[in-house]
C-alpha positions as CSV (number, residue, x, y, z in Angstrom):
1,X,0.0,0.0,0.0
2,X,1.6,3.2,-0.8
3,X,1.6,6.5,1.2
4,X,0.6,9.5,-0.3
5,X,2.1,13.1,1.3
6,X,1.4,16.6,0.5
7,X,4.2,18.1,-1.3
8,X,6.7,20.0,1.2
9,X,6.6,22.9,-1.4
10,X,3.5,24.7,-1.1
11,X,2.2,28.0,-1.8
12,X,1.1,30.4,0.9
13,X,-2.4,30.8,-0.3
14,X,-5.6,29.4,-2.1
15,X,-8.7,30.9,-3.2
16,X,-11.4,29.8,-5.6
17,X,-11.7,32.0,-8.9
18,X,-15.1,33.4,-10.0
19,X,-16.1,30.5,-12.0
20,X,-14.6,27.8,-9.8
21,X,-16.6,29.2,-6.9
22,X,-20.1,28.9,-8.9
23,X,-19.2,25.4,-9.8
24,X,-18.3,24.8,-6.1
25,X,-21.6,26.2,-5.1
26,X,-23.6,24.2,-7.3
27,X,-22.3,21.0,-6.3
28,X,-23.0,22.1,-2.5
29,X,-26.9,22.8,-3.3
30,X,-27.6,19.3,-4.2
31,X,-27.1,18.1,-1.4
32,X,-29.3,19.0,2.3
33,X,-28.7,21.0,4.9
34,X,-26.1,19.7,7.3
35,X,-24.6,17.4,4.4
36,X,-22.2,19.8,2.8
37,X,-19.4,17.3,3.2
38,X,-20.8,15.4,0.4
39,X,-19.1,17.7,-2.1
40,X,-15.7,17.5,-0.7
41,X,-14.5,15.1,-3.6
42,X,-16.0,17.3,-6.2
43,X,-14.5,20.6,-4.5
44,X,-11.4,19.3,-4.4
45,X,-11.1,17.9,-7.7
46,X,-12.8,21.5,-9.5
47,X,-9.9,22.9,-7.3
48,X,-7.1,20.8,-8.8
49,X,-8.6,21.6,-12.3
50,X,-7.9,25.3,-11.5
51,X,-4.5,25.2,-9.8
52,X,-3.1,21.7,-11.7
53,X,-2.9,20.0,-8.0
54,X,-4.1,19.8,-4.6
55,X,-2.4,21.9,-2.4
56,X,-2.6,21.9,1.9
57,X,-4.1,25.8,1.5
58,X,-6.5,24.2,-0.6
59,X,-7.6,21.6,1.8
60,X,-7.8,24.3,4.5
61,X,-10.3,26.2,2.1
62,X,-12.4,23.3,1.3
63,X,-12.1,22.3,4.8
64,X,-13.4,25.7,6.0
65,X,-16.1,26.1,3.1
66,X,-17.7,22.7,3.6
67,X,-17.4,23.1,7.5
68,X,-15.1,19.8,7.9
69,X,-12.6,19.3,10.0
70,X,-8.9,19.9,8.0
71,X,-8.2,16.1,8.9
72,X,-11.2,14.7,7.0
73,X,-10.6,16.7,4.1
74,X,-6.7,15.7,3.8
75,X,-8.1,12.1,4.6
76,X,-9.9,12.2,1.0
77,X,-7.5,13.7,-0.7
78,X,-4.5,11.4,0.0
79,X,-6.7,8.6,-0.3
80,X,-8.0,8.9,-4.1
81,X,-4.5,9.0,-6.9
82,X,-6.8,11.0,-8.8
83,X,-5.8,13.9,-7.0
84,X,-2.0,15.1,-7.2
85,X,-0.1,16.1,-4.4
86,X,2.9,18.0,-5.9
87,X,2.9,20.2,-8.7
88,X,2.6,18.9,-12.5
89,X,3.4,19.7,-15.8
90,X,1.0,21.7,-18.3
91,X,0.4,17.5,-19.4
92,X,0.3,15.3,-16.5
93,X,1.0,11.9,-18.4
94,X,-0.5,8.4,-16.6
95,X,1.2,5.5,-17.6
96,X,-0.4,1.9,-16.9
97,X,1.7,-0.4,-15.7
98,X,-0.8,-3.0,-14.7
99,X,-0.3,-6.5,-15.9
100,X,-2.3,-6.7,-18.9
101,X,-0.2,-3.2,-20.5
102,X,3.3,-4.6,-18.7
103,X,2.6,-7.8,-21.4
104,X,2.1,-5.6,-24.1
105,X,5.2,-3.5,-24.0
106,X,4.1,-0.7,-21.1
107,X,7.8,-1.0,-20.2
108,X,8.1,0.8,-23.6
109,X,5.5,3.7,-22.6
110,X,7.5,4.0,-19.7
111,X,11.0,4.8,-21.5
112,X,9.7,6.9,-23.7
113,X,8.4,9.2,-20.7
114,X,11.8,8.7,-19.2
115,X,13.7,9.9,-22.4
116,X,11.2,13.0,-22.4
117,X,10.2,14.5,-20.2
118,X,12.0,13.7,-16.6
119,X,13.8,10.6,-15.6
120,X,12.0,9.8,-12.6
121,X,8.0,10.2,-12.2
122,X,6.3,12.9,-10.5
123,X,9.5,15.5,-11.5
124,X,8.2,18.6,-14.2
125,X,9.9,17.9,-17.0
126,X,12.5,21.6,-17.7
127,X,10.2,23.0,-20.3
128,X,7.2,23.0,-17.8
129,X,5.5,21.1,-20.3
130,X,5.0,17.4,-18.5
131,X,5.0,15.1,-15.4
132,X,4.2,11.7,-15.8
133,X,3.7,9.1,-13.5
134,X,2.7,5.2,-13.2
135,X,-0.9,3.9,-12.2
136,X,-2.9,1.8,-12.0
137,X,-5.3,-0.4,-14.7
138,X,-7.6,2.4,-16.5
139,X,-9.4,0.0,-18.4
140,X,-8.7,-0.2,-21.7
141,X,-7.3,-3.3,-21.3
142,X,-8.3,-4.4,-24.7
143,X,-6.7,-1.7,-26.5
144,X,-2.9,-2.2,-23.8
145,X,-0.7,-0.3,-23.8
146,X,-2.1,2.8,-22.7
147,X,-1.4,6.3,-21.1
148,X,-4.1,9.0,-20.7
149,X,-3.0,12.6,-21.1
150,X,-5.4,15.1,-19.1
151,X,-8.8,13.6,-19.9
152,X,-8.2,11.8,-23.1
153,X,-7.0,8.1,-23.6
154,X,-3.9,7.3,-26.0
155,X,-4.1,3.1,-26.6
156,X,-2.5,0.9,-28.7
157,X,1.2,2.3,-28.2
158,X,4.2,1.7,-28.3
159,X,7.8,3.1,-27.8
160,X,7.8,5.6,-30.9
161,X,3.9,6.3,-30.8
162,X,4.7,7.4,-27.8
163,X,7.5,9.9,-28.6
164,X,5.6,11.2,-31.5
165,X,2.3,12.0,-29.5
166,X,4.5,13.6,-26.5
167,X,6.6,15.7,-29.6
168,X,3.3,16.6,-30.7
169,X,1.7,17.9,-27.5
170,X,5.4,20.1,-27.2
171,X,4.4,21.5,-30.4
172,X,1.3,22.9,-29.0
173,X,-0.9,20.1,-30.8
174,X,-3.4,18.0,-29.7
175,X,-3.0,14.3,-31.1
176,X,-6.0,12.4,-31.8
177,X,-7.3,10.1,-28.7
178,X,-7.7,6.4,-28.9
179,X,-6.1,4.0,-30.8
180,X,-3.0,4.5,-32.6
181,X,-2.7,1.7,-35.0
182,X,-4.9,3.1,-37.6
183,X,-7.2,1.0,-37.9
184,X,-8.7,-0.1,-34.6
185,X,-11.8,1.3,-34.2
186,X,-12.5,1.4,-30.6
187,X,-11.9,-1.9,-29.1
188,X,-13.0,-4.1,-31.9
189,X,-10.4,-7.0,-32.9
190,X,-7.4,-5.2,-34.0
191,X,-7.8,-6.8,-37.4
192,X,-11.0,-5.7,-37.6
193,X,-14.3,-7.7,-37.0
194,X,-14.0,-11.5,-37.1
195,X,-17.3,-12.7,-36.0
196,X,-21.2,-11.9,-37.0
197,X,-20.1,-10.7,-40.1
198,X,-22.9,-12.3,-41.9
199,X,-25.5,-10.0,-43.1
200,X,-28.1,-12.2,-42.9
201,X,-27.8,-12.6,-38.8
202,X,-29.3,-8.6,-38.8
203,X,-32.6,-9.7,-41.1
204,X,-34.1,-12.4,-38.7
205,X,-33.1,-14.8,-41.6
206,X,-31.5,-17.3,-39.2
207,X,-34.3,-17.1,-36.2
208,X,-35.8,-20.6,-35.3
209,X,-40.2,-20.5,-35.8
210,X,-41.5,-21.8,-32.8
211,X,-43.2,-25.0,-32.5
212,X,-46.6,-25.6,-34.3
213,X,-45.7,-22.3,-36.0
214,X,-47.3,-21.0,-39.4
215,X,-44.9,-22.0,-42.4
């Protein structure tokens, strides 16, 4: 089980911007008096999409807004990997390294990361541009080896995909999610559809009449 700590760098202050407070808000009023504390994941996370991470005067803030103790707030927050504790790049990269994309070459993914941005994880790569890190399975097993890059999911990689789609983000693109074989189409074989192909299965044309049925 790993332990998760707040960075030892933080900032001296947090507040929620304009529109981060309205979204805040709106997530409190659905739920009922006394049950504020309901929203803490969802403060918490509309605060790491502001600032890039979850920092100790943020957990004071949400702490303080929702009327929790600090403790129950940092509690949540060190609990879930989906909120980071140090500061990341502009791209925080997520490597899978679970079993099914270690078989299929994650190692790979995981070089490639290595070569670009920083050496070990959770360091800002010099250009400001990426972190990356290892996780857990984010199921797209079918389509291993994966990373996902902010919100989207990049599958089907390997070693040089990698590079490229990394390259292109440095470039100020935005490489197409999914998968990167070209010609995958979600998570259908990778050859393409092997079974059912028969028209005939979509126009009833195989269906068994029940017995005593009208020929």
């Amino acid at each position: 089980m790993s332990l998760r700590r707040l960075s030892p760098h933080q900032p001296e202050s947090f507040a929620f911007n304009a529109q981060s407070k309205a979204e805040v808000d709106k997530w409190i009023a659905k739920f009922p008096q006394g049950r504020q504390a309901s929203a803490v994941i969802a403060a918490l996370w509309i605060g790491q999409e502001q600032e890039g991470w979850v920092t100790k005067p943020m957990i004071e803030e949400v702490a303080k807004l929702l009327s929790m103790p600090y403790i129950r707030v940092l509690e949540v927050a060190t609990f879930y990997t989906m909120f980071a504790l140090e500061p990341v790049g502009d791209r925080l990269v997520q490597v899978c390294t679970t079993t099914p994309c270690w078989l299929r070459g994650s190692d790979d993914i995981v070089a490639a990361c290595k070569k670009h941005i920083a050496p070990t994880p959770h360091t800002v790569s010099a250009d400001g541009k990426f972190s990356w890190m290892e996780v857990e399975c984010l199921g797209a097993c079918v389509n291993a080896p994966m990373m996902q890059i902010g919100k989207d999911f990049y599958e089907d990689l390997d070693g040089p995909t990698t590079e490229k789609i990394l390259d292109a983000f440095r470039r100020g693109e935005t490489p197409k999610p999914g998968p990167q074989n070209y010609g995958r189409v979600s998570s259908e074989p990778a050859g393409g559809a092997l079974t059912l192909k028969d028209p005939q299965l979509f126009k009833g044309g195989y269906s068994r009449k029940s017995p005593g049925a009208e020929s």
